[in-house]
C-alpha positions as a printed Julia matrix, in Angstrom:
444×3 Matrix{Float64}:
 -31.43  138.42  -67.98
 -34.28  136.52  -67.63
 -38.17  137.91  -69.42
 -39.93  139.76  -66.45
 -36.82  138.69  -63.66
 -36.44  141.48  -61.61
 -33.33  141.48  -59.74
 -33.48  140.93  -56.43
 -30.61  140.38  -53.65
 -29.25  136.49  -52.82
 -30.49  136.94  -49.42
 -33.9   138.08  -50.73
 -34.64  135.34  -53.27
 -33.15  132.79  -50.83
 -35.59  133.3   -48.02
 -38.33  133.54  -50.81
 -37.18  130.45  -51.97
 -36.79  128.58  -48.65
 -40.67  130.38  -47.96
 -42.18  129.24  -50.94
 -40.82  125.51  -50.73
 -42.04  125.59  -46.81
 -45.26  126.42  -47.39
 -45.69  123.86  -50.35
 -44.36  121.04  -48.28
 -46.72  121.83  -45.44
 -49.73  122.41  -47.82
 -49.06  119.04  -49.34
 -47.28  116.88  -47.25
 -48.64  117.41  -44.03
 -51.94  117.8   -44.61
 -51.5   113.9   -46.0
 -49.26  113.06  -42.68
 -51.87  114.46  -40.15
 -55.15  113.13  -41.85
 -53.22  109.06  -41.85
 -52.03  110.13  -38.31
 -55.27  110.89  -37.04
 -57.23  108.04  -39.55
 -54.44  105.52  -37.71
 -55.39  106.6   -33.65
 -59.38  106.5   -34.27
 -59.15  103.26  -35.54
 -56.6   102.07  -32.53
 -53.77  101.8   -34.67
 -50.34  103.41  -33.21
 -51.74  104.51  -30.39
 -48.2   104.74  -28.23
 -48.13  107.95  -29.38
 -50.34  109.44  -27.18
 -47.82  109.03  -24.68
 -45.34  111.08  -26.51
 -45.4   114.71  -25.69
 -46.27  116.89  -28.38
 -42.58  118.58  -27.81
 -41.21  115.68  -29.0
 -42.89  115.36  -31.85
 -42.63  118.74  -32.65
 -39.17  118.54  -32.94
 -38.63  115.56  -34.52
 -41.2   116.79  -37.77
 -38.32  120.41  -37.59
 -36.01  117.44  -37.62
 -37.82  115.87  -41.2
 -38.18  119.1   -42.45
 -34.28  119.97  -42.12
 -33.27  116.86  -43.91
 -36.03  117.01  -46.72
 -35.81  120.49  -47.76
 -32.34  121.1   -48.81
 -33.31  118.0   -51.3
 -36.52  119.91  -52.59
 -34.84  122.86  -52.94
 -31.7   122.08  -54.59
 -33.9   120.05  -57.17
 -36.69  123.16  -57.92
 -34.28  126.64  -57.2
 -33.3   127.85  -60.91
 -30.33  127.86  -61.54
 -29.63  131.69  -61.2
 -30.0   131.64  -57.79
 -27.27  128.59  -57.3
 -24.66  130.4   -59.3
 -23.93  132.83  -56.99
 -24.2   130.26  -53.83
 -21.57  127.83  -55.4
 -19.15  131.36  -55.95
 -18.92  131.19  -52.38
 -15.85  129.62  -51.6
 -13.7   132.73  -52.04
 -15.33  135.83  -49.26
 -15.53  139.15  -51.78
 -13.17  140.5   -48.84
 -10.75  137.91  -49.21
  -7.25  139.33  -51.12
  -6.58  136.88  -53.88
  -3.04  138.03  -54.68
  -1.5   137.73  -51.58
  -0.62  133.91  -51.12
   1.86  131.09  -51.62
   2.49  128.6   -54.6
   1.99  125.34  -53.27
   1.65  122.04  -55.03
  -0.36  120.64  -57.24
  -0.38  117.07  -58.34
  -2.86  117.5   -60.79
  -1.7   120.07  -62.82
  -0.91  120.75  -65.79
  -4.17  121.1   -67.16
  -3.56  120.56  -70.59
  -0.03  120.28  -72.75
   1.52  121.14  -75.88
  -0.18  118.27  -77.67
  -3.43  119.32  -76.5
  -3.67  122.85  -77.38
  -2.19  124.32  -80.41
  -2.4   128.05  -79.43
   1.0   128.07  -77.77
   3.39  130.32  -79.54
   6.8   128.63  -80.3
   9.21  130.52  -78.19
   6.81  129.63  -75.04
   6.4   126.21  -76.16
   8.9   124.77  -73.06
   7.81  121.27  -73.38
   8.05  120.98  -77.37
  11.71  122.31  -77.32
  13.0   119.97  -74.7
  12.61  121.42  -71.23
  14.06  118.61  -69.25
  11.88  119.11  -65.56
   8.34  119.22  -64.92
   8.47  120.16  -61.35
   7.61  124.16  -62.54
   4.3   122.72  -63.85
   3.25  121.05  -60.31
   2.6   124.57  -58.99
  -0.96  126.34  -57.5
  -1.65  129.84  -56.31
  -3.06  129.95  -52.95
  -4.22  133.21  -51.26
  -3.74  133.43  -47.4
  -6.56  133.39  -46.29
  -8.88  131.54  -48.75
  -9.24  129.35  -51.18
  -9.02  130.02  -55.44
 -10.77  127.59  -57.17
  -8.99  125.87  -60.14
 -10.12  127.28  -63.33
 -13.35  125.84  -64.8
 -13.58  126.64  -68.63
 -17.32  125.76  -68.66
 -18.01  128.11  -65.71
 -16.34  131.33  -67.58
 -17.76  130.19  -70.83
 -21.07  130.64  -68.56
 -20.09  133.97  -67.59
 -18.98  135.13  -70.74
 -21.37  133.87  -73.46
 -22.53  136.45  -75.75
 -19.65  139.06  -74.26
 -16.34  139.81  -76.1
 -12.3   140.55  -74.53
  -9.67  142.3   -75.93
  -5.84  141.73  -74.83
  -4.28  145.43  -75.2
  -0.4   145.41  -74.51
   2.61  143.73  -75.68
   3.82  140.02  -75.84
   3.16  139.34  -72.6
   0.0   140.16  -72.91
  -0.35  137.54  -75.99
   1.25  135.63  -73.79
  -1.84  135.46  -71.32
  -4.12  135.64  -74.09
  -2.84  132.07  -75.61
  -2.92  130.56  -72.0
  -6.3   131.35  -71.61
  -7.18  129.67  -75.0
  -5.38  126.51  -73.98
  -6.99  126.64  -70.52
 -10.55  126.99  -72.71
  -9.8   124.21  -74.77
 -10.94  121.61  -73.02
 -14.23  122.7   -73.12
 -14.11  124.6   -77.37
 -11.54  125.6   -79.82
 -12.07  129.02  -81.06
 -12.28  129.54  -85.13
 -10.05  132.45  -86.37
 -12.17  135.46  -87.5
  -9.63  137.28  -87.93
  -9.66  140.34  -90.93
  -6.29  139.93  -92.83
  -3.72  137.9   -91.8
  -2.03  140.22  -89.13
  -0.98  138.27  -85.66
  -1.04  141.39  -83.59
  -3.98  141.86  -84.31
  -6.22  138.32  -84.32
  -9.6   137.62  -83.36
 -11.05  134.55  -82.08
 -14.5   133.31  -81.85
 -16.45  130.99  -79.87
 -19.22  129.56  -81.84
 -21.16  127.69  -79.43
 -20.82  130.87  -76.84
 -20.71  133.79  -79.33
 -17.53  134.91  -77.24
 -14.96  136.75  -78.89
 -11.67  137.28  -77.67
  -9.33  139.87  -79.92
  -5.17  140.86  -79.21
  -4.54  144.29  -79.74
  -0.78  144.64  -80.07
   0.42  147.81  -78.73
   3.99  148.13  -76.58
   3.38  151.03  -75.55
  -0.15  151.81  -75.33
   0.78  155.75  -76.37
   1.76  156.5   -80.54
   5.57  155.74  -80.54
   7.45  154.55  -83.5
  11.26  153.24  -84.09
  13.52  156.25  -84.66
  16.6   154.25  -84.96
  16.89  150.3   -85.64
  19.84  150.41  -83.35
  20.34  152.89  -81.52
  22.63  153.29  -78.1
  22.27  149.82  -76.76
  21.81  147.97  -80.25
  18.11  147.23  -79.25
  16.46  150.02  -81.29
  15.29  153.61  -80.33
  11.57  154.3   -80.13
  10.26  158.14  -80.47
   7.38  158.25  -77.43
   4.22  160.63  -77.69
   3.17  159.82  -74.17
   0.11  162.34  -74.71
  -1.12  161.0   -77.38
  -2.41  157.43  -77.17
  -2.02  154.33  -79.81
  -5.23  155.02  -81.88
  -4.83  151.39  -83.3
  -6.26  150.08  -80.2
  -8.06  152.98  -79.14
  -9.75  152.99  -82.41
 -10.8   149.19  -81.77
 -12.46  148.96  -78.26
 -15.84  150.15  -78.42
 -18.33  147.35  -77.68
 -15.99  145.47  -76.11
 -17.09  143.79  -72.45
 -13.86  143.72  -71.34
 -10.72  144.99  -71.56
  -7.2   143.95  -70.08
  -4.26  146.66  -70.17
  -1.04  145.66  -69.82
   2.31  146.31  -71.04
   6.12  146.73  -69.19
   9.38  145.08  -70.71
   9.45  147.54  -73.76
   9.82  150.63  -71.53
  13.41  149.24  -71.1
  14.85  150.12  -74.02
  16.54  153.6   -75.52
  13.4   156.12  -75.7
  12.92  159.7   -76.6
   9.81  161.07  -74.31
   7.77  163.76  -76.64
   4.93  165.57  -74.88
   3.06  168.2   -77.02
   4.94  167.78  -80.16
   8.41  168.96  -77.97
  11.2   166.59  -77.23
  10.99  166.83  -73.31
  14.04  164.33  -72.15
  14.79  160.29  -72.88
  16.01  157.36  -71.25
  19.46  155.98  -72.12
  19.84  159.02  -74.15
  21.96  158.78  -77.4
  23.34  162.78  -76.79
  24.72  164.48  -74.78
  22.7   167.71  -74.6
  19.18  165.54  -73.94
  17.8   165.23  -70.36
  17.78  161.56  -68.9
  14.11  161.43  -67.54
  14.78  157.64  -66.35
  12.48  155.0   -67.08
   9.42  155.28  -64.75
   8.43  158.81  -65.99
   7.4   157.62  -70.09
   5.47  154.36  -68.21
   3.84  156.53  -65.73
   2.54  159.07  -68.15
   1.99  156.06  -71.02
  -0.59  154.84  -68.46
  -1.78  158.05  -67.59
  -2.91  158.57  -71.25
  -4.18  155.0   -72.15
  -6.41  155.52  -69.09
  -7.68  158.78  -69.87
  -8.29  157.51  -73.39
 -10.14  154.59  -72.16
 -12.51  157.42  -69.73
 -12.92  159.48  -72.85
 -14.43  157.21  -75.23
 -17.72  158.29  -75.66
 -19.4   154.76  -76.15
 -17.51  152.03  -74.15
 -19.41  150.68  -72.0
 -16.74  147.35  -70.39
 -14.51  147.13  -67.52
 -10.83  147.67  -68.03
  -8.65  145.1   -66.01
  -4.9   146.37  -65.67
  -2.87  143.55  -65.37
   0.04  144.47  -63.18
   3.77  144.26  -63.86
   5.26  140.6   -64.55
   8.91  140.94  -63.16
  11.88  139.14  -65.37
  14.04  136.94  -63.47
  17.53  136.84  -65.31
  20.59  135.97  -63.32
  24.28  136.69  -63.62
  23.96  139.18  -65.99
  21.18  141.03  -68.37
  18.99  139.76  -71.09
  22.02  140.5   -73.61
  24.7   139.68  -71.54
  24.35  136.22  -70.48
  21.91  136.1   -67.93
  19.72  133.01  -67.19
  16.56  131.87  -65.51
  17.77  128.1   -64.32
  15.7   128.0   -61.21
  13.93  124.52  -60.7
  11.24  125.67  -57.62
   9.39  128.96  -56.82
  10.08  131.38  -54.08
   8.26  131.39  -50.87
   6.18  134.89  -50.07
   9.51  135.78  -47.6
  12.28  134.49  -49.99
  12.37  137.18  -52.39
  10.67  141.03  -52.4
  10.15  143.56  -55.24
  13.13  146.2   -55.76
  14.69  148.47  -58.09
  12.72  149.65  -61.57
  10.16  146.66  -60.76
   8.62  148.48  -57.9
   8.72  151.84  -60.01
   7.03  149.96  -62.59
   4.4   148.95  -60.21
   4.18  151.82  -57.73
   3.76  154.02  -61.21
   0.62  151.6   -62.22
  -0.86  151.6   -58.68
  -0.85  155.04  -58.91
  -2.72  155.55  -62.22
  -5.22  152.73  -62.22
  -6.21  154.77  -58.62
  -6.71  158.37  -60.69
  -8.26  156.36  -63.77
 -10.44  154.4   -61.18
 -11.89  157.71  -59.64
 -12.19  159.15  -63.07
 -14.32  156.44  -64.1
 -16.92  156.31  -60.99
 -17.53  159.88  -62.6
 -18.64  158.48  -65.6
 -20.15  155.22  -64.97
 -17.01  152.72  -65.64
 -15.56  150.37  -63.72
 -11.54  149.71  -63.47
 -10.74  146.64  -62.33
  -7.07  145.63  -60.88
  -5.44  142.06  -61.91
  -2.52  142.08  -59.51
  -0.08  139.26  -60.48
   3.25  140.88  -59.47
   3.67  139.52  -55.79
   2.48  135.95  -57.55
   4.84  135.89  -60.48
   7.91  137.45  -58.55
   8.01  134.27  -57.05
   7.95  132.44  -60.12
  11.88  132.47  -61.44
  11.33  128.47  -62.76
   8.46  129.44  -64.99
  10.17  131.0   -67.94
  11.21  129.35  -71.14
  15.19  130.18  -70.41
  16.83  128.2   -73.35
  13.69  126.25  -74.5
  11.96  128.2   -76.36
  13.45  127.06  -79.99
  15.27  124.55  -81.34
  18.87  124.22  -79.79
  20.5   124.0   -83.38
  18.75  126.76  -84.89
  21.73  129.02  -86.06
  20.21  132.25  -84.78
  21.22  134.56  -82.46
  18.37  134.25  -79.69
  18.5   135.1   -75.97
  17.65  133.2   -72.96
  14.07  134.19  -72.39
  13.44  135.11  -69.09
  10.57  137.35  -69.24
   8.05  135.54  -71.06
   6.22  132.27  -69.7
   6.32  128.5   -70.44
   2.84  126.95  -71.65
   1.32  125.72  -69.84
   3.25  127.13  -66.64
   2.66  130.15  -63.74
   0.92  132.08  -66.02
  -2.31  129.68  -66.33
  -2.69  130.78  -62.9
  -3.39  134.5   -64.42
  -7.04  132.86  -65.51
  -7.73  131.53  -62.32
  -7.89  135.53  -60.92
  -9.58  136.4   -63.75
 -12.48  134.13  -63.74
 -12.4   134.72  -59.87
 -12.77  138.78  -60.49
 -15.88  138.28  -63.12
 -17.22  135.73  -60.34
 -16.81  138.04  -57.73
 -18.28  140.89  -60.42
 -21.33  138.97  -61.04
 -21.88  139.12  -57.1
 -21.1   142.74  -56.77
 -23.81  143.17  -59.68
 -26.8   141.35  -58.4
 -26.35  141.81  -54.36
């Protein structure tokens, strides 16, 4: 904030504005105008216009004064009163997330030679993705318009602030598009403490914005029971009351926060809640009780978010970013199902279903009770809903491309993470939308 600014509403300082540059083009301008006017009909000069009526001319000086004012005004208004007028574009009422991709000619907006953040299995282009038609893609809402992202505009927004990425790969995921959608304006240096990629730090030197991953699958203090277990994918041990103190630990001072995590909550669990073993999900006995996969994701959210309302001096916003549905085809992730799509969906061609709408009925649910909680206590939850948007993105994932095709490894087709660049650059576009939109909420 500005020495001595005191804020004031857009309508407020815009009328003061508009006041103050009236009243110094009359005091100056006119007073100039009428004394050559007048100097001109003593001496004879001009004097046809005596026979116009003072109506007239009236009008035509409101009609100078339209046309030179807006050129005054936009070269003397600070600029903290045009950054909220040039936000206007999207209406504050207007639903972001409920839209159509349509196409974009100019996208992408950078590649995997321009930005070196991109993790190899999401690196689409580098391993030989043959189309590009799944990069020619835009979000656009119904009933307005999203702006493409500007990196200089959020590096505007952000300088001096600090965001940490809590969740799983998917969440790294976003966190490297963002970089590369940043990079055309900085590179961040690492400052990083040790050497440990789920848990990096970047930092923006010319900004002093920080931007930190804080791995945790399943936001609640889990760890692997079995490296195999039932389905050969490993079986995790759940706490869900207790919540992943790594990254819980970690976020005071932080600005901002985005939650997210999903895909992990598919695999064999055991759900503990107050030190008892209360029931699983593809249980590995006989005698346990199958509690099904929405209840551990439920309460895992349940306890991150009452975590998050607990800490004593965290002071951000906390963004949950919604469920991203997989799209694998003729058969699971393990079984031979693929993502070949070339084009998205339209809004009508495909719907949410089965454990995806659990999965996002459950967060709906919990950001709501976390949201109320917070009002009580002065924070502010914040909800980055990408689910409708990336349901109807089945051409977006990596598939087969995301390593080398002779690599003699056993690796799956990869249909729940995203290309880069790809749909989820579009996940920055909301976000820099939401602090836009908070930055109007703030000073209205």
């Amino acid at each position: 904030m500005l020495p001595h600014y005191k804020p004031q509403s857009k309508c407020s300082r815009l009328s003061q504005s508009l006041n103050s540059v009236h009243s110094l083009f009359i005091s100056c301008n006119m007073k100039h105008h009428q004394h050559q006017l007048g100097w001109e009909l003593q001496n004879g000069k001009n004097n046809w216009l005596k026979d116009i009526p003072r109506k007239v001319l009236s009008a035509i000086l409101i009609l100078l004064l339209l046309a030179v004012i807006p050129l005054f005004f936009s070269a003397r208004v600070p600029l903290v009163l045009w950054g909220g007028l040039r936000d206007d574009s999207v209406s504050l009422h207007c639903d972001i997330f409920k839209g159509e991709w349509v196409p974009d000619p100019k996208a992408p907006y950078y590649t995997n030679t321009s930005c070196w953040a991109i993790h190899d299995h999401q690196n689409c282009m580098k391993y030989g993705r043959p189309d590009s038609a799944y990069l020619k893609w835009k979000w656009k809402p119904d009933d307005c318009r999203l702006p493409a992202f500007d990196p200089a505009r959020f590096f505007d927004l952000m300088r001096g602030k600090s965001l940490a990425f809590v969740g799983d790969s998917v969440g790294r995921n976003h966190m490297q598009s963002l970089i590369c959608m940043l990079s055309r304006v900085e590179y961040p240096e690492d400052a990083s403490k040790g050497g440990d990629e789920k848990y990096r730090r970047w930092y923006y030197t010319s900004y002093d914005f920080t931007i930190q991953a804080m791995w945790s699958e399943f936001l609640v203090k889990g760890k692997q029971t079995d490296q195999h277990g039932p389905t050969n994918t490993g079986l995790f041990s759940l706490y869900l009351d207790e919540p992943d103190e790594q990254w819980v630990s970690k976020l005071q001072g932080f600005d901002y926060v985005i939650v997210s995590v999903g895909h992990w909550f598919l695999r064999p669990l055991l759900y503990y809640e107050r030190g008892e073993l209360v029931g699983c999900q593809f249980c590995p006995g006989a005698n346990m009780t199958d509690l099904g996969k929405e209840y551990g994701y439920r309460r895992a959210f349940r306890t991150a978010f009452r975590a998050i309302n607990g800490l004593q001096n965290f002071k951000g916003i906390t963004y949950l970013r919604t469920f991203a549905p997989s799209h694998f085809e003729n058969g699971q992730w393990n079984k031979g199902g693929h993502c070949l799509r070339g084009k998205p969906f339209k809004s009508n061609e495909t719907s949410l279903g089965g454990i995806d709408m659990e999965f996002y009925r459950a967060q709906l649910e919990e950001f709501r009770e976390a949201e109320k909680e917070g009002k009580k206590r002065g924070l502010k939850f914040r909800l980055l809903d990408i689910t409708r948007a990336m349901l109807m993105r089945p051409d977006g994932h990596p598939g087969i491309y995301g390593h080398r095709r002779e690599e003699n490894v056993t690796l799956y087709n990869d249909c729940v993470h995203w290309c880069l660049p790809g749909p989820i650059d579009a996940w920055s576009d909301f976000f820099l939308q939401m602090l836009k939109m908070e930055k109007s909420y703030s000073s209205s």
